[in-house]
C-alpha atoms as an extended CHARMM CRD file, in Angstrom:
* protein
*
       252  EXT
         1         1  UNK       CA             11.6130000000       -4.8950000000       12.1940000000  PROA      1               0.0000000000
         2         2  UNK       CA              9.6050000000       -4.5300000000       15.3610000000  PROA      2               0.0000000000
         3         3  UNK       CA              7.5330000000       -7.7000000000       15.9870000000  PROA      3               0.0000000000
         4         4  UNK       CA              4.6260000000       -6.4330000000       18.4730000000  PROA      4               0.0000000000
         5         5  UNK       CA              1.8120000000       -9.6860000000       19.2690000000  PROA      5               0.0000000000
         6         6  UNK       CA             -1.5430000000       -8.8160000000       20.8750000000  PROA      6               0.0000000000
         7         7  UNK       CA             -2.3590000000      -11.3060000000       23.2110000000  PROA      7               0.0000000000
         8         8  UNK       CA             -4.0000000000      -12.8780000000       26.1590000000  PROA      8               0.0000000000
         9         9  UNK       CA             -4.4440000000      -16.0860000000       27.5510000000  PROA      9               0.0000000000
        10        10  UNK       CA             -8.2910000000      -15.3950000000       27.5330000000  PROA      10              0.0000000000
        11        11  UNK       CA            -10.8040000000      -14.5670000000       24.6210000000  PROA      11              0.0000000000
        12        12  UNK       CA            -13.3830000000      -12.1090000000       24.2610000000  PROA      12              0.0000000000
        13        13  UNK       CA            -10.9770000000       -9.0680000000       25.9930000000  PROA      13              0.0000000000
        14        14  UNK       CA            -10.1710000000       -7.1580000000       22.7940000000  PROA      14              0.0000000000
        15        15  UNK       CA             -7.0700000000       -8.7660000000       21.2990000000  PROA      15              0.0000000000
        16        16  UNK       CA             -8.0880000000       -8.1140000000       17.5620000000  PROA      16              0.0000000000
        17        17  UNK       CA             -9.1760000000       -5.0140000000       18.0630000000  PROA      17              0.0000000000
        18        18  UNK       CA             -5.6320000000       -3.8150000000       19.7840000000  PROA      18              0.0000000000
        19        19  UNK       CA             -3.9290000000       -5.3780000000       16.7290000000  PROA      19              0.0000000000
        20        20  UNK       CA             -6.2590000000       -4.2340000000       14.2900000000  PROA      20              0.0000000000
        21        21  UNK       CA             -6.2520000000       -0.1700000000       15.5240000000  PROA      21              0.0000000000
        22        22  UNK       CA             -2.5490000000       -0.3030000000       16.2860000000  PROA      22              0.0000000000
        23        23  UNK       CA             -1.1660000000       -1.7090000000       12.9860000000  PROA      23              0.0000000000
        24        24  UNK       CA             -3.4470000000        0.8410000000       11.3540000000  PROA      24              0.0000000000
        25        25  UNK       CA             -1.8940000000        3.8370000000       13.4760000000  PROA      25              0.0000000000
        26        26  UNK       CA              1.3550000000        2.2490000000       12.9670000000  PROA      26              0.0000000000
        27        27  UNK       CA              0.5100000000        2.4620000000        9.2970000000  PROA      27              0.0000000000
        28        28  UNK       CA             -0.4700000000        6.0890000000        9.4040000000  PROA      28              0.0000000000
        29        29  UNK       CA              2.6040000000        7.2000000000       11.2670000000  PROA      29              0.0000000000
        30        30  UNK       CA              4.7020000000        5.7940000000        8.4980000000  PROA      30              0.0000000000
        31        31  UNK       CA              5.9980000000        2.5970000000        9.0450000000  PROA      31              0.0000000000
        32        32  UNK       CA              5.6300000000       -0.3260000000        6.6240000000  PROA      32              0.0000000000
        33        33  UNK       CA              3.0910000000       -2.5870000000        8.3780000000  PROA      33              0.0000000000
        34        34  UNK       CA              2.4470000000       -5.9810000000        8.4850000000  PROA      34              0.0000000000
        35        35  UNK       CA             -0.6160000000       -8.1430000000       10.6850000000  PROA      35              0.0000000000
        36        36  UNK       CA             -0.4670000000      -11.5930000000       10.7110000000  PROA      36              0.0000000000
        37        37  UNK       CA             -3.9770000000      -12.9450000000       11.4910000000  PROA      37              0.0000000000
        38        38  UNK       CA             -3.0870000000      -15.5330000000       13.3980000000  PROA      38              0.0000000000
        39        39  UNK       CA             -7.1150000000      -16.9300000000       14.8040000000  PROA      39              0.0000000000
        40        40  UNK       CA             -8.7800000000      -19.5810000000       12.6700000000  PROA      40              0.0000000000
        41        41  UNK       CA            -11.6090000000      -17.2470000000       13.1550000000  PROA      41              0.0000000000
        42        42  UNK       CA            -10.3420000000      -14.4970000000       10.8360000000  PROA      42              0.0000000000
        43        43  UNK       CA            -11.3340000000      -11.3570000000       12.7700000000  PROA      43              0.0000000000
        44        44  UNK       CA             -8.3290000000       -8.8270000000       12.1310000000  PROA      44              0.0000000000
        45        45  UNK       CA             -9.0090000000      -10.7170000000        7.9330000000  PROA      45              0.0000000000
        46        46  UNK       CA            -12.9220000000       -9.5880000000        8.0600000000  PROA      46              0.0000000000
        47        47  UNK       CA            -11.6550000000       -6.3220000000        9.5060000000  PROA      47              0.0000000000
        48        48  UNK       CA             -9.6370000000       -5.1780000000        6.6650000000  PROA      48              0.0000000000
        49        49  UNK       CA            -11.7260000000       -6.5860000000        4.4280000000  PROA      49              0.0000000000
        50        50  UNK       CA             -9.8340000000       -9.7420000000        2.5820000000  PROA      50              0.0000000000
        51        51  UNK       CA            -10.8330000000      -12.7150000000        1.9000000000  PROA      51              0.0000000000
        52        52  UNK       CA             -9.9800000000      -15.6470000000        4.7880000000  PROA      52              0.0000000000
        53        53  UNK       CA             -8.3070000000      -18.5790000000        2.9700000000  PROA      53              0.0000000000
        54        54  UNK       CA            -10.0850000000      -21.3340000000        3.6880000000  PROA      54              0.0000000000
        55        55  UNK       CA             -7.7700000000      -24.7240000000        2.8290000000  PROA      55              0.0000000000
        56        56  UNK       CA             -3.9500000000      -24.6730000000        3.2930000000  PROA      56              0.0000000000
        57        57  UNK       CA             -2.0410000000      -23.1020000000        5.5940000000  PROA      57              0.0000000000
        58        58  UNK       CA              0.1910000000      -25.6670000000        7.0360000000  PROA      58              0.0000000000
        59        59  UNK       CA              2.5400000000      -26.0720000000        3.8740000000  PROA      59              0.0000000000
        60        60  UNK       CA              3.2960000000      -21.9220000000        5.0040000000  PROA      60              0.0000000000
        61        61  UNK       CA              3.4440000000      -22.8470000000        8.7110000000  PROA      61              0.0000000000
        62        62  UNK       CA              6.0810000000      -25.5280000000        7.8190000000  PROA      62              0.0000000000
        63        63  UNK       CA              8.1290000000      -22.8050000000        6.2410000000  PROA      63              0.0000000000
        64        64  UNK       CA              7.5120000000      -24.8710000000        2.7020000000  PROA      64              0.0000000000
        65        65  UNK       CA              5.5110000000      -22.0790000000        1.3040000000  PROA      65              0.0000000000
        66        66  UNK       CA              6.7450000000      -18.0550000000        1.2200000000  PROA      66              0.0000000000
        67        67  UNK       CA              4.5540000000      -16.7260000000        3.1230000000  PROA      67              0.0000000000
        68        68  UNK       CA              4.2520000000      -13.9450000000        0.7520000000  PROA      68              0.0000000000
        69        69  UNK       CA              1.8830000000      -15.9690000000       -1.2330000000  PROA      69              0.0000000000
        70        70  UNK       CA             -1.2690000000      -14.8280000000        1.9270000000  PROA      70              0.0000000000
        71        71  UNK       CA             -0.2520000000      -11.1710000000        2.0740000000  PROA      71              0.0000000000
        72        72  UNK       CA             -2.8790000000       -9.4010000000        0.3050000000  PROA      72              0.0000000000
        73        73  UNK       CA             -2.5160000000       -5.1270000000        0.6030000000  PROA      73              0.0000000000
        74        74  UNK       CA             -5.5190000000       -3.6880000000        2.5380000000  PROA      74              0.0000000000
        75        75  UNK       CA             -7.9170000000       -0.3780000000        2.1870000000  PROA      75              0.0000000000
        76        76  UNK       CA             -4.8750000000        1.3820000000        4.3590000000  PROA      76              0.0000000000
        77        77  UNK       CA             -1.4860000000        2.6180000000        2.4860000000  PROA      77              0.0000000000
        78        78  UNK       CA              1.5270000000        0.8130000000        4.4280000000  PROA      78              0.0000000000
        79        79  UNK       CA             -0.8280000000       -1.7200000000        5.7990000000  PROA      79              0.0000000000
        80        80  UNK       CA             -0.5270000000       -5.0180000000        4.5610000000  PROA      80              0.0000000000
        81        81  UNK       CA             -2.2870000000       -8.7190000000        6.1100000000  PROA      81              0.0000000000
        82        82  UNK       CA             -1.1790000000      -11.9910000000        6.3210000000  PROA      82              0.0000000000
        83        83  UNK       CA             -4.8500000000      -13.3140000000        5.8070000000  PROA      83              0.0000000000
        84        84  UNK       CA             -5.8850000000      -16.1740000000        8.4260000000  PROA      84              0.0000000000
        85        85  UNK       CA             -6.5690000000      -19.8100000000        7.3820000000  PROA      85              0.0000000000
        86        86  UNK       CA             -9.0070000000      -21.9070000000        8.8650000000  PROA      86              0.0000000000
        87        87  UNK       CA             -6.3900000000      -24.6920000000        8.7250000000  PROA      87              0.0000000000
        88        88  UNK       CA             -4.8250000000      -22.4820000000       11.7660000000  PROA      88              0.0000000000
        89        89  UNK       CA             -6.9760000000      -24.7200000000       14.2340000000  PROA      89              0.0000000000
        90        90  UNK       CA             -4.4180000000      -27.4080000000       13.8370000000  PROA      90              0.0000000000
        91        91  UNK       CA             -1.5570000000      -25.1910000000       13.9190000000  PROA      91              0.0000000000
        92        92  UNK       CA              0.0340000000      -26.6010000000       16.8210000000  PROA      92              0.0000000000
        93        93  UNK       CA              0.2520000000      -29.9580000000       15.5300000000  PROA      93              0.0000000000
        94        94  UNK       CA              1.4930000000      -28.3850000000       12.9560000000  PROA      94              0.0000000000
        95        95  UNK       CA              4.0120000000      -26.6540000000       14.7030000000  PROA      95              0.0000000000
        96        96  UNK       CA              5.3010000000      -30.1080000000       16.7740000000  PROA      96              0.0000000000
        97        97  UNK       CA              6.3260000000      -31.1880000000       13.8650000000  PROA      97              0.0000000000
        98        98  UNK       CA              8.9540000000      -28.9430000000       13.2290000000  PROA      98              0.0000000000
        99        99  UNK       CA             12.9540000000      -28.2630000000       14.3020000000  PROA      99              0.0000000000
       100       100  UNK       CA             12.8820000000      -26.3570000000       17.3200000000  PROA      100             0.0000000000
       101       101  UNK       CA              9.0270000000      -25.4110000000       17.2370000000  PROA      101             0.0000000000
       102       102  UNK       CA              9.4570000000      -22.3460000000       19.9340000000  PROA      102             0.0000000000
       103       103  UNK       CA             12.1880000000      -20.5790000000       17.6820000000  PROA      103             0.0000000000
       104       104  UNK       CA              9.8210000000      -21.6100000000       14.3750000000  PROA      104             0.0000000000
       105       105  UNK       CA              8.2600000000      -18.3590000000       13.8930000000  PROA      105             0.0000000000
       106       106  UNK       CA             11.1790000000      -15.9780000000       14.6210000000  PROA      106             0.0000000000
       107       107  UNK       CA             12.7240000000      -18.1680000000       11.5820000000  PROA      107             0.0000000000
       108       108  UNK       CA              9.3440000000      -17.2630000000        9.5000000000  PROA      108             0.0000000000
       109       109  UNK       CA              9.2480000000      -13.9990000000        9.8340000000  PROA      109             0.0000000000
       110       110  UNK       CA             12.8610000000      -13.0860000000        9.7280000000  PROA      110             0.0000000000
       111       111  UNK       CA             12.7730000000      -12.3670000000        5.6100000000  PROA      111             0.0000000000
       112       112  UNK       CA              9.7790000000      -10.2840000000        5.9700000000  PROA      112             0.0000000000
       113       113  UNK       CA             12.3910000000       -7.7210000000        7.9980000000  PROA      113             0.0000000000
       114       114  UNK       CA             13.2540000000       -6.7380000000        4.5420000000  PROA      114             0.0000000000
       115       115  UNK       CA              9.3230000000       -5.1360000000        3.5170000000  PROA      115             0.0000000000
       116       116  UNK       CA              8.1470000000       -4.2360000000        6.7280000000  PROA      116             0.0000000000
       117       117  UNK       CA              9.1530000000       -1.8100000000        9.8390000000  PROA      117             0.0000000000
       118       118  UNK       CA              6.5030000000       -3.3350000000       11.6140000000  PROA      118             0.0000000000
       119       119  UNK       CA              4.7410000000       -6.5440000000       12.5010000000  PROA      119             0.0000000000
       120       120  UNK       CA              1.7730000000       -7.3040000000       14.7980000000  PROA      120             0.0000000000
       121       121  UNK       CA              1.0910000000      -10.7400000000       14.8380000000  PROA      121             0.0000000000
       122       122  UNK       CA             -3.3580000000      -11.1060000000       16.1570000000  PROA      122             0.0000000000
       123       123  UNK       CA             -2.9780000000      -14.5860000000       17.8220000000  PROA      123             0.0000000000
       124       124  UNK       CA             -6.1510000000      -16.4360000000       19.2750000000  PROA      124             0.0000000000
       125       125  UNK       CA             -6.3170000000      -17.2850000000       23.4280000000  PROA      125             0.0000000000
       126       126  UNK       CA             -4.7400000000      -19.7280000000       24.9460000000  PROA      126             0.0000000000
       127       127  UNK       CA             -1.5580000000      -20.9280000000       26.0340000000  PROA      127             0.0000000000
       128       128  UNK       CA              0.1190000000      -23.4410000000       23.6950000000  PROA      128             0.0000000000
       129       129  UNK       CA              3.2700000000      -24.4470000000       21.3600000000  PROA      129             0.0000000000
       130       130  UNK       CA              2.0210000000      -21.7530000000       18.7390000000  PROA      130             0.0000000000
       131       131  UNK       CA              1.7520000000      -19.1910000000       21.4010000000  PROA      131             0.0000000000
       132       132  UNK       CA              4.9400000000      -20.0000000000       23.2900000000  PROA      132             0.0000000000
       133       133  UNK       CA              6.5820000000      -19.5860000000       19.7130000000  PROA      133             0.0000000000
       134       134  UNK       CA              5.3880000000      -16.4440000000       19.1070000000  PROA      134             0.0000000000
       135       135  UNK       CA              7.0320000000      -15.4130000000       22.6060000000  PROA      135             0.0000000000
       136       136  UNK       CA             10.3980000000      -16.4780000000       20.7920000000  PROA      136             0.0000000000
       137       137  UNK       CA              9.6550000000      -14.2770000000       17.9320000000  PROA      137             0.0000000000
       138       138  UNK       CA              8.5430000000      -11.1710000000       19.4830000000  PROA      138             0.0000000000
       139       139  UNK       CA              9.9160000000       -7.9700000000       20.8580000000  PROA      139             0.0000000000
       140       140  UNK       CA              6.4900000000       -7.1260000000       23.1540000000  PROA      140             0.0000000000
       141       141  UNK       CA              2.9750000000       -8.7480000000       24.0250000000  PROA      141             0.0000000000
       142       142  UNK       CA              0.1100000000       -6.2140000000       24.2490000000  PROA      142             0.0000000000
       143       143  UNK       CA             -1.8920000000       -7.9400000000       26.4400000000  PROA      143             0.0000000000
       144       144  UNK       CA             -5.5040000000       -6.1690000000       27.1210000000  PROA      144             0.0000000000
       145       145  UNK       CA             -7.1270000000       -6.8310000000       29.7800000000  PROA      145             0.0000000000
       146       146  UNK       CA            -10.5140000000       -6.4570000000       31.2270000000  PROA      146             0.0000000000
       147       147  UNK       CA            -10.9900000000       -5.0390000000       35.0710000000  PROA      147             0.0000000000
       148       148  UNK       CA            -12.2870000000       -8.2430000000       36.2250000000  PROA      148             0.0000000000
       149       149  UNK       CA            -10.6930000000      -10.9300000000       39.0090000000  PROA      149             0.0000000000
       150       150  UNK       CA            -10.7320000000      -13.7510000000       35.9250000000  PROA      150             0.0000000000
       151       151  UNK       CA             -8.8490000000      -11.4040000000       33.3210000000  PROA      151             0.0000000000
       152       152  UNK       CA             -6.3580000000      -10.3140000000       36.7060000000  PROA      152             0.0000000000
       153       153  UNK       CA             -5.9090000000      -14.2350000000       37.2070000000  PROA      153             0.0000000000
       154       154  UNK       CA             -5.0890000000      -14.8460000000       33.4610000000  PROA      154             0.0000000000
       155       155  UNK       CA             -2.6810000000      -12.1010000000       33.4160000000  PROA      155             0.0000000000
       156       156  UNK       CA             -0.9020000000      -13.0840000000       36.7070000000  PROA      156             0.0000000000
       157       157  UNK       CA             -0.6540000000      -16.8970000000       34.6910000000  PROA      157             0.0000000000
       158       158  UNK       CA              0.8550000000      -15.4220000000       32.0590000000  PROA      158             0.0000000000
       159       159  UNK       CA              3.5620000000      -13.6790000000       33.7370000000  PROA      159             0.0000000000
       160       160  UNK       CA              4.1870000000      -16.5300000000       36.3200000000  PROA      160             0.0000000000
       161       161  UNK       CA              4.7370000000      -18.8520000000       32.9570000000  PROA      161             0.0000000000
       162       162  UNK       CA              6.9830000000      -16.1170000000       31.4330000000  PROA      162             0.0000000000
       163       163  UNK       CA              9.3650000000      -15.6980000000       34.3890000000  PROA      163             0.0000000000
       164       164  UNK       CA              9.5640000000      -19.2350000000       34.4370000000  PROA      164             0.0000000000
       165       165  UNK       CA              9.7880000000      -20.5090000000       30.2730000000  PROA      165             0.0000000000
       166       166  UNK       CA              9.7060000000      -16.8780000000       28.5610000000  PROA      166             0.0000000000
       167       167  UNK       CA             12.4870000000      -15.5700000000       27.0450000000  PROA      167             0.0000000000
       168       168  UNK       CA             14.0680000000      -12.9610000000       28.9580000000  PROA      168             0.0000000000
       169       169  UNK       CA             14.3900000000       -9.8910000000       26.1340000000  PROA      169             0.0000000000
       170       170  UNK       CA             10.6700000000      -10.2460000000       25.6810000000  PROA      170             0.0000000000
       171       171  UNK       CA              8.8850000000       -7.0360000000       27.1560000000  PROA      171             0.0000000000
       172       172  UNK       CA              4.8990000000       -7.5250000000       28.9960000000  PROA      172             0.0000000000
       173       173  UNK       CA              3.0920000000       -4.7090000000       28.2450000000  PROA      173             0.0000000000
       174       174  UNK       CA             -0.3460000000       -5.0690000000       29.8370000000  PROA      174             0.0000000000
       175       175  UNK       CA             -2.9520000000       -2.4620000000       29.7660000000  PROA      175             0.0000000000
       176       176  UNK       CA             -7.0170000000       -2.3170000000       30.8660000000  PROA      176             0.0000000000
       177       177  UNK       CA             -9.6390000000       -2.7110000000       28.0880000000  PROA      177             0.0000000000
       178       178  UNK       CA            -13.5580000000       -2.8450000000       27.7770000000  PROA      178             0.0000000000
       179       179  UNK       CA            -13.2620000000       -0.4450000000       31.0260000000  PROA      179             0.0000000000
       180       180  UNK       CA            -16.7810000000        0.4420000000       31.7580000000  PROA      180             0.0000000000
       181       181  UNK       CA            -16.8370000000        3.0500000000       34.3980000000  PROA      181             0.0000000000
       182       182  UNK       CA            -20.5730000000        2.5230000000       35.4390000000  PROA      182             0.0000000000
       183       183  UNK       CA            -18.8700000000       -0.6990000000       36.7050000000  PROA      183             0.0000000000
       184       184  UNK       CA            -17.6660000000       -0.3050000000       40.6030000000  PROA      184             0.0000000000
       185       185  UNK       CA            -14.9440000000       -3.5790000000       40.1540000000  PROA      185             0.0000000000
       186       186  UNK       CA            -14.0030000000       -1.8790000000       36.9560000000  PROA      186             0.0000000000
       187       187  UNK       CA            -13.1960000000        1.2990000000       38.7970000000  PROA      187             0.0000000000
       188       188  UNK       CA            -11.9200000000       -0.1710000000       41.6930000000  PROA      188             0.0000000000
       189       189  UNK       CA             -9.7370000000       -2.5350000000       39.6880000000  PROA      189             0.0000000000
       190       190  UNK       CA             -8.0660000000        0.3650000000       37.4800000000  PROA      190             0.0000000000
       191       191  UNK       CA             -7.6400000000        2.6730000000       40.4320000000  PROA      191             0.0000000000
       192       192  UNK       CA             -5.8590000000        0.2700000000       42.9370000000  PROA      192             0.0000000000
       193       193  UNK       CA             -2.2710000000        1.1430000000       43.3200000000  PROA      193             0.0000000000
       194       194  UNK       CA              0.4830000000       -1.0650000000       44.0900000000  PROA      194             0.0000000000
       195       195  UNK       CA              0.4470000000       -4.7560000000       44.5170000000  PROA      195             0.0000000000
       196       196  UNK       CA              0.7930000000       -7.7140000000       42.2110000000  PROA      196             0.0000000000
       197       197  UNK       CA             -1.9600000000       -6.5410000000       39.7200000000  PROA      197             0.0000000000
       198       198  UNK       CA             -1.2730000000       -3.0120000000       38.5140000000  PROA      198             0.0000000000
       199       199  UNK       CA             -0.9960000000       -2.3860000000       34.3130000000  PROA      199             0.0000000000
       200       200  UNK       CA              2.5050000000       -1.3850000000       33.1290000000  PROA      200             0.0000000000
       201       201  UNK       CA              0.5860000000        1.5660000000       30.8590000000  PROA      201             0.0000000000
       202       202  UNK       CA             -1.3800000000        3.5010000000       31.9900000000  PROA      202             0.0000000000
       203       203  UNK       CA             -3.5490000000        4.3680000000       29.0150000000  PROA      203             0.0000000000
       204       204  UNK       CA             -7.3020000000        2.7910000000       29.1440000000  PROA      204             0.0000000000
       205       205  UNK       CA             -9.3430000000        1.4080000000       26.4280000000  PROA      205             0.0000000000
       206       206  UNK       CA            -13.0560000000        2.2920000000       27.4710000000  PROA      206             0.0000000000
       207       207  UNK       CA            -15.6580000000       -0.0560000000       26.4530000000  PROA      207             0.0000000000
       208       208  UNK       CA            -17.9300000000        1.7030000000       23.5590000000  PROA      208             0.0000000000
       209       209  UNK       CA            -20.3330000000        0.4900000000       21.1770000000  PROA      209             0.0000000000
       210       210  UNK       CA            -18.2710000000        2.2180000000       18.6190000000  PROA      210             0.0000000000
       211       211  UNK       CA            -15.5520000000       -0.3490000000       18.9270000000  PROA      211             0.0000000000
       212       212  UNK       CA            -17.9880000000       -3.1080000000       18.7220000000  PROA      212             0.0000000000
       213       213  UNK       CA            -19.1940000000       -1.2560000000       15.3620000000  PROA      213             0.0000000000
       214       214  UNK       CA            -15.5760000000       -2.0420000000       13.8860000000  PROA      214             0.0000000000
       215       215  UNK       CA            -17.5340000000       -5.2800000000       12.3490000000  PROA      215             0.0000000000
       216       216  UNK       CA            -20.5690000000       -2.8470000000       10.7170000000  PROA      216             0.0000000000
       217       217  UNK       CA            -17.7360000000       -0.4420000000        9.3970000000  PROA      217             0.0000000000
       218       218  UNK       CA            -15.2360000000       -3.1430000000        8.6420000000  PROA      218             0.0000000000
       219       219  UNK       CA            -12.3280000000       -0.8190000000        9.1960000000  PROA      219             0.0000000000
       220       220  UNK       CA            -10.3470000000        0.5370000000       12.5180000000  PROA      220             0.0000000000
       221       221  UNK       CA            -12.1040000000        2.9940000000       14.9410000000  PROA      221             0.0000000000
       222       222  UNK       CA             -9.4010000000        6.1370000000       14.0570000000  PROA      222             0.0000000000
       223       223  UNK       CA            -11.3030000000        5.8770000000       10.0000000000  PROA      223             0.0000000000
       224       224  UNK       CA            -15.1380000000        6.1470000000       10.7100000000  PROA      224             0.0000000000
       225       225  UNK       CA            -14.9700000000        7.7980000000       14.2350000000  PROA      225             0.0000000000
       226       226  UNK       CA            -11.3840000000        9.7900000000       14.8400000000  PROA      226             0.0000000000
       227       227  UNK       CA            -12.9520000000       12.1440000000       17.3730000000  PROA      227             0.0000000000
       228       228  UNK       CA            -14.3620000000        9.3130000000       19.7220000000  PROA      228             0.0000000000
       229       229  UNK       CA            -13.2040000000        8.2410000000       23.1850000000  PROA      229             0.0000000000
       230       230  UNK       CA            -11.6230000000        4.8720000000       22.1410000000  PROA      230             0.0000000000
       231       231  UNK       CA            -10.1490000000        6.6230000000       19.2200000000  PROA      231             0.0000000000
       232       232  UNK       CA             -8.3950000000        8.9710000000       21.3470000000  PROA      232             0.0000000000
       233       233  UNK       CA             -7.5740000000        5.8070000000       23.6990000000  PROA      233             0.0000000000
       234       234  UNK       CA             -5.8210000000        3.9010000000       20.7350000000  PROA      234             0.0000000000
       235       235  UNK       CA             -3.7670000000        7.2190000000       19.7300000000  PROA      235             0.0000000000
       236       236  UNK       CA             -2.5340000000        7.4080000000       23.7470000000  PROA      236             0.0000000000
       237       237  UNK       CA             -2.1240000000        3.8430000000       24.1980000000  PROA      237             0.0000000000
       238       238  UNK       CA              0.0350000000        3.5450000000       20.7360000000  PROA      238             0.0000000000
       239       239  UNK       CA              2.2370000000        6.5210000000       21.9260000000  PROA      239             0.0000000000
       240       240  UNK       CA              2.6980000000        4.8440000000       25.0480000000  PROA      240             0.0000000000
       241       241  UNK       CA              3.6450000000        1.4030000000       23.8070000000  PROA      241             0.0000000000
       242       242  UNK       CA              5.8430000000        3.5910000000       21.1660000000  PROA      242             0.0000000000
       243       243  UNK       CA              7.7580000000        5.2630000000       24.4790000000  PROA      243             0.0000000000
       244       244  UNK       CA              7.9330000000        1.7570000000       26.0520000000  PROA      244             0.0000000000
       245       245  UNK       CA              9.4800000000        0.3360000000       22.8160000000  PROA      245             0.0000000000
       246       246  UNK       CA             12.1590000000        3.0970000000       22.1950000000  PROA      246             0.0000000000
       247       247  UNK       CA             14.7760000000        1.4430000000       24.8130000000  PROA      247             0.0000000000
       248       248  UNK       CA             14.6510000000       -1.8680000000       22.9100000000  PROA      248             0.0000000000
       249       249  UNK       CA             16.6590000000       -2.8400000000       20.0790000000  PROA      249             0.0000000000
       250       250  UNK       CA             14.9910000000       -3.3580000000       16.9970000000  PROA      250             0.0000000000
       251       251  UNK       CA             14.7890000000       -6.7770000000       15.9640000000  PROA      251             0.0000000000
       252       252  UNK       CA             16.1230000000       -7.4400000000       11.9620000000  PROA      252             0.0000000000
């Protein structure tokens, strides 16, 4: 099972919407797949159209619950959730509390290898326990990131914590998002070459109102507007993280 997490250090650059488009190509392209809504705020859950569970959570989190019992199917054939929980604001107390809390959620996940080819875990900002385990339990972070000096600084945190406490099979794969090209830093930012800031891939997300729109629609861009920029930017960036991917062995 591939274990793919899209995530950033800061919010508001397009994490759910990376997860949300890419599980659904991933879905379309054949492969059994499986998000994990990881943000007490439910996003990728409103997205697909379930139901956010609003008590429990931790008993699943502790690995005293299958977690089977919070996968509902979605709109999407192949595509399955893991719904959020609004008890995922405490989840890294929750998490301290267990054996070996950075290797936690490869253990969680590891039976799911069995009814999935793919997971992509949507996991809210920050840098924590919880996020640190999901470093443990993945194969790649898709990390957007907008053409500005604070998302550059985030990402340059991120991998400076990661060479230092990361584990060393786990791939970065950074890439610019929200690029508005009316915006002189944005262009200046994505065209630079060389030095400490440049994105592994070199597919852009553009910033569109379509995207935004994914709330109205309440489904991923590639249903409701397949001949769009960002559409065509999801496609490219999926084939690229695809090529990435392909010299990896796949996780079971």
């Amino acid at each position: 099972m591939r274990v793919l997490a899209a995530y950033n250090i800061k919010g508001g650059v397009g994490k759910t919407a990376t997860a949300v488009n890419l599980a659904y190509l991933s879905a379309y392209h054949g492969a059994r797949t499986l998000v994990w809504d990881l943000d007490p705020q439910g996003a990728a859950t409103f997205y697909f159209r379930v139901r956010e569970k609003l008590g429990g959570g931790k008993r699943h989190i502790r690995g005293k619950q299958d977690l089977d019992s919070l996968i509902r199917g979605t709109d999407f054939e192949q595509l399955d959730l893991l719904r959020a929980s609004f008890a995922y604001r405490n989840m890294d107390q929750t998490l301290a509390g267990t054996k070996k809390p950075l290797k936690h959620f490869a253990r969680l996940i590891r039976p799911l290898a069995t009814d999935y080819d793919c997971l992509i875990f949507d996991c809210p900002p920050g840098i924590n326990l919880v996020s640190e385990s999901i470093f443990f339990a993945s194969d790649a972070l898709l990390v957007p990131t907008i053409p500005t000096i604070l998302s550059l600084r985030c990402l340059d945190q991120l991998t400076d914590h990661l060479k230092r406490e990361g584990p060393d099979s786990l791939r970065v794969l950074p890439f610019f998002s929200m690029v508005d090209s009316r915006k002189s830093m944005h262009k200046q930012i994505c065209n630079a070459s060389g030095g400490k800031h440049v994105c592994c891939l070199e597919t852009r997300i553009p910033y569109a109102s379509l995207v935004e729109q994914m709330g109205v629609y309440r489904a991923p861009i590639n249903v409701y507007a397949a001949r769009s920029p960002a559409a065509y930017a999801y496609r490219a960036l999926w084939d690229e993280i695809q090529a990435e991917l392909s010299t990896l062995p796949v996780r079971v």
